[in-house]
N, C-alpha and C positions, 0 to 999 in steps of 0.2 A: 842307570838305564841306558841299554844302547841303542844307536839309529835305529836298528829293525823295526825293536820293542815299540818304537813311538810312530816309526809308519804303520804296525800293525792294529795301533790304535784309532791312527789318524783311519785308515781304513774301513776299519770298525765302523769307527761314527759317520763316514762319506757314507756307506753300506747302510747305519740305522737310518739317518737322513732321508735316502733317497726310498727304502720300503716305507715307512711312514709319509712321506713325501708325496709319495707315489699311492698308496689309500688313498689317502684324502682329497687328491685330484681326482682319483677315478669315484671316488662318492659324490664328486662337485660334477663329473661329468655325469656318471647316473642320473642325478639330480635334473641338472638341465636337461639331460633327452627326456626323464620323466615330464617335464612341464613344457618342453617342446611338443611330445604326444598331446597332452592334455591340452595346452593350446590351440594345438587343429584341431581336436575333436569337437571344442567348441565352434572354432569358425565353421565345420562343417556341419554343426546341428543346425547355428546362423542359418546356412544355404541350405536347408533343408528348411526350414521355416518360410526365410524369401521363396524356395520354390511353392511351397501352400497357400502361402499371398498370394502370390501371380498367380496360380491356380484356382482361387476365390473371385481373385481380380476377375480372370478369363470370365467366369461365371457371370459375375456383375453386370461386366461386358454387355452379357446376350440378353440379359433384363434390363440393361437400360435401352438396345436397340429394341425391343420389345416395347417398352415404354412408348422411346420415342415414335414409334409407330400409332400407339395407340393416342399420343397426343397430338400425332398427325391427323388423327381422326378426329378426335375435338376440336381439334381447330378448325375444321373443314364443316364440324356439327354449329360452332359458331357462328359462320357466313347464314346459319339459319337459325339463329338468336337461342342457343343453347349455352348463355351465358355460366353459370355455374361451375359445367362441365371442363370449363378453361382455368376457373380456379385450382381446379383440381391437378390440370396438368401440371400447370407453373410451379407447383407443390412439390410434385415428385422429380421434374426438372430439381429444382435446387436442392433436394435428397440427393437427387442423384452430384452433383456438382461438389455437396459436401462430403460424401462419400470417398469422391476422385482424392478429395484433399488430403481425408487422413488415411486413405492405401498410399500416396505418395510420399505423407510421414514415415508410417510405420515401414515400409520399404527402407528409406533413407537412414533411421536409427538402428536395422539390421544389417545396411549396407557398412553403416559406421564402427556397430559393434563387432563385426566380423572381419573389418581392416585391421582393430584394435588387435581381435585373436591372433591373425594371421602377422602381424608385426610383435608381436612377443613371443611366437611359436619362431620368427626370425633371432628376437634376443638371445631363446634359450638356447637356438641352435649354435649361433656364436660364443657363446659361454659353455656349449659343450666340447666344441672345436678346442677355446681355449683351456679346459679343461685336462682336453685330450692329450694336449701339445706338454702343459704343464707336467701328465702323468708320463710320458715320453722320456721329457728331463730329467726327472728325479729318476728314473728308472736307470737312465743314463748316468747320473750321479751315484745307484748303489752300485753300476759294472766299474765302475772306475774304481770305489772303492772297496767293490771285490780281486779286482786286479791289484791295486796295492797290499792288500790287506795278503794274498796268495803269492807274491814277488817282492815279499820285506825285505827279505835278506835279500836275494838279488840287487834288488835297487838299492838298498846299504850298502853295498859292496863299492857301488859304484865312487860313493862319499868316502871317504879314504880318513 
């Protein structure tokens, strides 16, 4: 077998290498742009939730100024022994206090869950990049090995 023959092989297999090579990366990239998508679409249903909270919230807001209005008024009904009526408010005073607490939860664990999404929609994106980079190479490895495999003899020639 002569030098050509065995560059024309080495060729070959730089060539199969780098098409195979080169699938597999751009399915690894595929891959992560697909869970890149999907990762922000979650953080972004996330912020679409937070915005309905806050929007609930808002509402809350105007009934408990409401409220406290109206337990501005018992208490003023108390200075004329409407004792009762002050139980009542203190009632809804601490509804409402408890209330403040778990909108401020439920905020925080969508705030949290939504950093999570948008920090792995970051992973996949880097792992698409490097995907990318990876399919480049191997693409680069079948021109090489189309260049050999097409200048056998040539570059045998050279070897004496």
């Amino acid at each position: 077998m002569d030098f050509s023959n065995i560059l024309g092989f080495i060729g070959l297999a730089l060539g199969g290498i780098g098409v195979i090579g080169g699938l597999f990366a751009g399915q690894d990239r595929n891959e992560a742009l697909d869970n890149m998508a999907a990762s922000r679409n979650r953080a972004n249903e996330i912020e679409k939730r937070k915005q309905a909270l806050s929007s609930r919230r808002q509402a809350l807001q105007t009934v408990r100024e409401a409220r406290i209005k109206r337990a501005t008024a018992i208490s003023r009904a108390t200075t004329q022994g409407a004792l009762g009526s002050v139980r009542g408010a203190f009632g809804s005073l601490q509804s409402q206090a408890g209330g403040n607490f778990l909108f401020q939860n439920q905020f925080a664990s969508f705030t949290s869950q939504q950093n999570t999404f948008l920090q792995n929609a970051s992973i996949f994106g880097t792992a698409a990049t490097k995907a990318g980079t990876d399919q480049a190479l191997f693409g680069s490895i079948g021109k090489i090995g189309g260049s050999i495999f097409s200048n056998r003899t040539q570059i045998a020639s050279l070897f004496p």
